[in-house]
N, C-alpha and C positions, 0 to 999 in steps of 0.2 A: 764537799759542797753541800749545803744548805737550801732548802726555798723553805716558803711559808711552812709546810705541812712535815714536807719529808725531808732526811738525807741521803744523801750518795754518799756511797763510800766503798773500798777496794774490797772485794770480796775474802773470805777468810774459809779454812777449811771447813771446819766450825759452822758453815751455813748450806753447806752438805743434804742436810733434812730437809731444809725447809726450801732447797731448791730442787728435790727431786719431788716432794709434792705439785710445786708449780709445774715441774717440766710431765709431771705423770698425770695431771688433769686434760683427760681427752675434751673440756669443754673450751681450757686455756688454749689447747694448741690446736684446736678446730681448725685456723687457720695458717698453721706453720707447719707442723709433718705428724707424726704420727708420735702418740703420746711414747716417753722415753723409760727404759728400764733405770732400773738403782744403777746398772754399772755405766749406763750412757747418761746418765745426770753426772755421774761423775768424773767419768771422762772430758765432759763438756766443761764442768769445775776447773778441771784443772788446766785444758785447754784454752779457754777462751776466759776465765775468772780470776787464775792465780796466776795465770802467763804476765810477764813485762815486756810491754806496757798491756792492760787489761784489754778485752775487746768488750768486755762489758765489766759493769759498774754494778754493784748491790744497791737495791734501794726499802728504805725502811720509814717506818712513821716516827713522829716524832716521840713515839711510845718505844720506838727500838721494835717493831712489829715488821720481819719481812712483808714486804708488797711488793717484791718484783726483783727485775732488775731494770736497767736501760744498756741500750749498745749504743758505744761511744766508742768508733776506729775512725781512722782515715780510711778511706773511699777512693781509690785509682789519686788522681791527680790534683794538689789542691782544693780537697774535699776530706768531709769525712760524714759517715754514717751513725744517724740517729735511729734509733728505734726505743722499745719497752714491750715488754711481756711483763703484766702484771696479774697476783694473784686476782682470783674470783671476790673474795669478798673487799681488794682495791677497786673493784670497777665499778662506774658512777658515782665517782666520788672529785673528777675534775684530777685526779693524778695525772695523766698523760698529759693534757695541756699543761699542767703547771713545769713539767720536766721538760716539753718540748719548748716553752720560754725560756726557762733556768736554761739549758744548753744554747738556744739560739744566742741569749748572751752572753754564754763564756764562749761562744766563737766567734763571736764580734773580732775581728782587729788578728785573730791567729791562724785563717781559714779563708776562702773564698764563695764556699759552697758548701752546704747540707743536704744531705739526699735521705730520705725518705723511700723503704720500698713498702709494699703490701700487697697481698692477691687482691683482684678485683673486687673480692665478693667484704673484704674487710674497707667496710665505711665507716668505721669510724676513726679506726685512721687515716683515711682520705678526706674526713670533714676536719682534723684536726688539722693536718698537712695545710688546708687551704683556708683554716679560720688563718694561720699565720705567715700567709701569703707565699708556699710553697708552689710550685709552677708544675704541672702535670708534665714529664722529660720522655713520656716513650714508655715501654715495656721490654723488659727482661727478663729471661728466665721463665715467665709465667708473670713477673711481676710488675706492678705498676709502679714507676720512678719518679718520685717528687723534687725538685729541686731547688733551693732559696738560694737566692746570691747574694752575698752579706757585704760587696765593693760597691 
């Protein structure tokens, strides 16, 4: 997949480096858990990156420049979950909106719902969730649940 800026595309062993720098930035994962060693970036690779079907998706500029990833699963029941972890020098640059349009439309017509989670204290993804009319669903875990319904 394609937008303006960036692509998505199935993760490759190959992207190893450049995802354990993201996952070892204690500033990127401020708000997710505690920055990850080389052997838990890689584990997480091969878990959730090189598994069929993916739970998350590579994302790159249109330079071929890692900037992240996004998570793209199904979500319990006629849903599935959106998110992004993006590197530091992607952020303020409009990435995350652009991937959370790009995805709102390829779920158009295959899905019901999109969930959004994030800890409280993370607002920008909670301004993003509601710039594109995401619905505040509750709290889990610690987290807060955004919801679109796309019927």
């Amino acid at each position: 997949m394609e937008t303006e800026r960036l692509r998505i595309r199935r993760f490759r062993q190959d992207d190893a480096d450049a995802l354990y720098r993201l996952l070892s930035d204690p500033e990127v994962m401020r708000f997710l858990e505690p920055p990850y060693t080389r052997r838990q970036a890689e584990d997480f690779l091969v878990r959730a990156g090189l598994c069929s079907p993916p739970q998350i998706l590579a994302v790159e500029t249109r330079a071929r420049t890692f900037a992240g990833y996004v998570i793209w699963h199904p979500y319990g029941r006629d849903a599935w979950e959106l998110g992004w972890v993006l590197c530091r020098d992607a952020w303020h640059k409009g990435y995350a909106r652009e991937l959370t349009e790009a995805f709102i439309e390829e779920a158009r017509g295959s899905t019901r719902t999109l969930v959004l989670e994030c800890v409280p204290a993370q607002q920008a993804t909670r301004a993003i969730a509601l710039q594109n009319h995401f619905v505040y669903a509750g709290r889990e875990d610690g987290c807060h649940i955004y919801k679109l319904r796309l019927d």
